[in-house]
N, C-alpha and C positions, 0 to 999 in steps of 0.2 A: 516311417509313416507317410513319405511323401508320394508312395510308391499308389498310397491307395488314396489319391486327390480326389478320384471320381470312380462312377461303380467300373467302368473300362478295366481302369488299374484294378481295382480288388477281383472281378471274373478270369482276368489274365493271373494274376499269383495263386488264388485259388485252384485254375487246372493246372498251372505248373506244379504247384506245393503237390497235387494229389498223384500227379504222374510221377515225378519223380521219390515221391514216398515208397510207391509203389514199386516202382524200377530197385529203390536203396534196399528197399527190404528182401526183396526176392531175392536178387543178385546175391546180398550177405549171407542167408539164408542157405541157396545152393551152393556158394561156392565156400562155406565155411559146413557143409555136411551138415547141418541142423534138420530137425523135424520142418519139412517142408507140410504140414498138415493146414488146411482150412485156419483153423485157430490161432498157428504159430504167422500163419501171411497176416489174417487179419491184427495182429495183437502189435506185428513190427510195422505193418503197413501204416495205421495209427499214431505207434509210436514215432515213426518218421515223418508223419504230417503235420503234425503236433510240433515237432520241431521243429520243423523247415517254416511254418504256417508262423510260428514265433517270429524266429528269425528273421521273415519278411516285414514283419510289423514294430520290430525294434531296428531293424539295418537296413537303410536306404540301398542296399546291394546291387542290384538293376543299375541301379544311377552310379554306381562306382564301378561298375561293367563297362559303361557307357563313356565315363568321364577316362577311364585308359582305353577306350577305344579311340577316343577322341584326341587324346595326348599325342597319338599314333601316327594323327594326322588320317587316319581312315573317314573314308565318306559314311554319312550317316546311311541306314538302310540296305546295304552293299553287304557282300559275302563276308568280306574281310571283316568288316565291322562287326557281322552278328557272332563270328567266330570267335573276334576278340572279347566282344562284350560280352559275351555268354560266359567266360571260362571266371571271371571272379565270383557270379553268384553261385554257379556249380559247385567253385570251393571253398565257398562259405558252407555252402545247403549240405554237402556231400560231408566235411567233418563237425560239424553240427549233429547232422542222423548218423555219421561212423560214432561219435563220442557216445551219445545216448543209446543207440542202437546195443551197442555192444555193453554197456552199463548196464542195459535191463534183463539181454542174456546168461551175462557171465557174470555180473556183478560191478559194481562202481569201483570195490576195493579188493576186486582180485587181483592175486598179488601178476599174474598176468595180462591183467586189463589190459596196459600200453602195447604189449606183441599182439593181442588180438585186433586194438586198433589199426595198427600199422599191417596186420598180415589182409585183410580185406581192403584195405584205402585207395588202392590204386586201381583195384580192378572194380569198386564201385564208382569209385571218380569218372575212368575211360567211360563207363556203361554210362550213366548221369548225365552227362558231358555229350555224347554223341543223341542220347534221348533228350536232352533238352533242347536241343534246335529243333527238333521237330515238335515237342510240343508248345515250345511259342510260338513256333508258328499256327498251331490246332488252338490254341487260347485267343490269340489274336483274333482269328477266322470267328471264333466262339462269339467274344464278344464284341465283335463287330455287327453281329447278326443279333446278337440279343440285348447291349445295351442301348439307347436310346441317345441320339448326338446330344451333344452337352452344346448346349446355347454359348456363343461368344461373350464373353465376360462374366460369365457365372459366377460365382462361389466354388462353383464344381471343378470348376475349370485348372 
């Protein structure tokens, strides 16, 4: 919850949540051979939003990105840093929509659930992963442009 102090914070996890929903479900999709149809993007695209979109509002994840970025001794804002801090919320976000993702295809209690999870995890993670830097950066831009500076000592703030 702390992620979303001010609307800055919630326009930034809202386009990530949407991109990377996006990116999780396609990926799984093609690279597990499923009905790539209109229906089946839209039903996993959702269903990974939905998740991730949770996820952000229960787990400070950003800030735990950040806080081993920081442990690192990495500068804040620097390559290094976005690289590091990027890879915890990706693998939070990333088996969060592998778990559900694949529970809604295959079933929660197929008896091969766990091989389904584990045979897409890696090559949706790489994808997620290399798409998430760039769309914090495109949320940032975003809402830089569309939310409104937050007054020094706000509530908002």
């Amino acid at each position: 919850m702390l992620f979303f102090k001010n609307h800055f914070g919630m326009v930034v996890s809202l386009i990530i949540a949407l991109v990377l929903a996006l990116c999780c479900a396609t990926t799984a999709l093609i690279y597990e051979h499923l009905d790539l149809s209109v229906e089946s993007i839209i039903r996993s695209w959702g269903t990974a939003f939905l998740s991730i979109m949770l996820t952000t509002i229960i787990l400070p994840v950003k800030i735990w990105g950040d806080l081993l970025a920081g442990a690192l001794k990495l500068k804040p804002r620097s390559l290094p840093f976005g690289l590091v801090s990027n890879i915890v919320p990706t693998l939070i976000y990333n088996t969060v929509a592998a778990l559900v993702l694949v529970g809604v295809n295959v079933g929660f209690d197929a008896p091969f659930y766990w091989n389904a999870v584990a045979h897409s995890y890696i090559i949706t993670f790489v994808v997620a992963y290399v798409i998430s830097l760039g769309a914090e950066a495109l949320a940032i831009k975003v809402a830089q442009k569309s939310c409104l500076p937050v007054p020094h000592g706000s509530a908002a703030e």
